[in-house]
N, C-alpha and C positions, 0 to 999 in steps of 0.2 A: 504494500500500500504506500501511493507516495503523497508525500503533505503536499497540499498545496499554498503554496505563497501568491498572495494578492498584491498588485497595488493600488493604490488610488494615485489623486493628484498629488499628496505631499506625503506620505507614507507608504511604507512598506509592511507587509503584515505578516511576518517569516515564522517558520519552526523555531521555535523555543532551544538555544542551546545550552550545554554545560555551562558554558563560560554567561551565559546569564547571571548564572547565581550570586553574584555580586549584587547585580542590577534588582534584583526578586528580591534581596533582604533588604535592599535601599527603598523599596515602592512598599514592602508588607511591615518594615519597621515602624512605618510612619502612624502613629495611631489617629491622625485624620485621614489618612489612607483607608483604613480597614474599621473605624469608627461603626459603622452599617454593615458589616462582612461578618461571617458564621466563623468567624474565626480572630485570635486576637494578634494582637501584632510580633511578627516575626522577634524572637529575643537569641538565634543565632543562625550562622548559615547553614548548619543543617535544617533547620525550620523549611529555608527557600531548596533547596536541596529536592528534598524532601516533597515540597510542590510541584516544582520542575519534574523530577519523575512520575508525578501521581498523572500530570496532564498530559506527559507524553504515552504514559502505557492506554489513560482514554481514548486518544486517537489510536494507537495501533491496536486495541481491540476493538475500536468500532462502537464506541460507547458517548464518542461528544469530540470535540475538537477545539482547543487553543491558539491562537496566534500572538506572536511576542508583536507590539507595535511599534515601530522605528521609524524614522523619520529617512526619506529618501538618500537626502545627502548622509547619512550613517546610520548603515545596516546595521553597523556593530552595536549601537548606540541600544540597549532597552529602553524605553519609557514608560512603559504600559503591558496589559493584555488585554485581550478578549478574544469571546469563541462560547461554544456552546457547551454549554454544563452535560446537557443529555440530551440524548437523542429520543424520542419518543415515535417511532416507527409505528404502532398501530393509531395513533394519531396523528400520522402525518404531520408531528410537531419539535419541535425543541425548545431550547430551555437555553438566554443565554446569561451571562454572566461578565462581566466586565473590572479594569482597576486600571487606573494613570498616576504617575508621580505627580504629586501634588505642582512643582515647577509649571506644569503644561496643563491645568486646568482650567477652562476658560478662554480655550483659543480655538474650539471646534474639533478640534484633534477625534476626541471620544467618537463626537457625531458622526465626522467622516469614516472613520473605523466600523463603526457599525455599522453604516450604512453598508459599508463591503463583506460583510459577515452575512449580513441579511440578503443580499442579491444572492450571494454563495449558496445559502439555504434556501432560499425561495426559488434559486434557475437549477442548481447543480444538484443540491438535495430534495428538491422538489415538495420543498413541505409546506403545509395550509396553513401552517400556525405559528409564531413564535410567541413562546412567553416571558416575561421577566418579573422573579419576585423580589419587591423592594421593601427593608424597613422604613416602617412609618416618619417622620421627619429626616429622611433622606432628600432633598426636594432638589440637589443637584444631579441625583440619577432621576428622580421625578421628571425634572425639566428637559434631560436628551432624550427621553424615552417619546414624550409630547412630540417634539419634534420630529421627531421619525414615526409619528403616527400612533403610535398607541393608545390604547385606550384603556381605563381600569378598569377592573373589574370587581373591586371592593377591596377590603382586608378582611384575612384568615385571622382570627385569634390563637394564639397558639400553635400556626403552624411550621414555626422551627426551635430544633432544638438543639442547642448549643452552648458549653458552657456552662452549664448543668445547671439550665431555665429553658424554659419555652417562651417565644418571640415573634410577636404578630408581624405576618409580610400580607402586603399589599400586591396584588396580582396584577399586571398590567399584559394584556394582549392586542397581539398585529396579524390580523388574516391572511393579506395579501401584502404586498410591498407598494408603499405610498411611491406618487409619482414621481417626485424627486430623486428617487435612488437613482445615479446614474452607472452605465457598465462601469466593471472593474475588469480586470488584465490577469488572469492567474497566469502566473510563469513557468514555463515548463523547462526547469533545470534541472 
């Protein structure tokens, strides 16, 4: 199975490598980074280590898919991820998930990213649905998610657990892909 790398106009959306892990314990340390995330912030590089393999063995068994986020001018560069948590095949749906170094928040970056995740899923994997679940006063992933169309669908009380509490998420869903998205480029390297 081979990953596929996207680009858009000012990013690159590559396979996750080893030499990340520097970059994964700078973006998961940060705890307004992971403030809203089922998980708390990184406290050493095995932490990011540790993520970096959990998200590459999801893609190569076919269970969701990650992309490291880079910026054209430097591939090497991490800033971010996103990609789908799961894949939900009998409903033709997934699940995504996203995170950006605080630096680059507030410049589009996120938006543009997803937008290329979501074409990915909606031409390539072919799915009816994507969903994204958000903690409650999260309202900077509230607000990329509007823009790319989504819609909510209420809050679950209690439907994560983490940290050993349970944590209301708000559900937000996209049927089809708003018209804005424009093509993306997977690159066949």
């Amino acid at each position: 199975m081979r990953f596929p790398p996207i680009l858009t106009d000012r990013l690159m959306l590559r396979e996750l490598r080893l030499s990340d892990q520097d970059a994964l314990f700078r973006i998961f340390s940060d705890s307004q980074v992971t403030e809203f995330y089922n998980l708390g912030a990184f406290h050493s590089l095995e932490d990011s280590l540790a993520l970096l393999e959990r998200r590459k063995a999801r893609f190569y068994n076919g269970r969701g898919i990650h992309w490291g986020i880079t910026r054209r001018e430097d591939e090497d560069t991490l800033i971010g991820c996103c990609g789908f948590n799961a894949w939900y095949p009998r409903r033709q749906a997934g699940e995504i998930g996203y995170e950006l170094e605080r630096p680059y928040w507030n410049q589009g970056i996120m938006t543009e990213a997803l937008q290329a995740i979501l074409i990915y899923g909606f031409k390539y994997k072919r799915l009816a649905a994507v969903e994204a679940w958000v903690m409650p006063g999260n309202h900077a992933s509230v607000r990329v998610l509007a823009k790319l169309g989504f819609q909510t669908k209420g809050v679950q009380e209690g439907k994560g657990y983490w940290n050993g509490r349970f944590h209301d998420l708000e559900l937000f869903l996209l049927n089809s892909p708003i018209k804005k998205l424009t093509e993306i480029t997977i690159q066949n390297k």
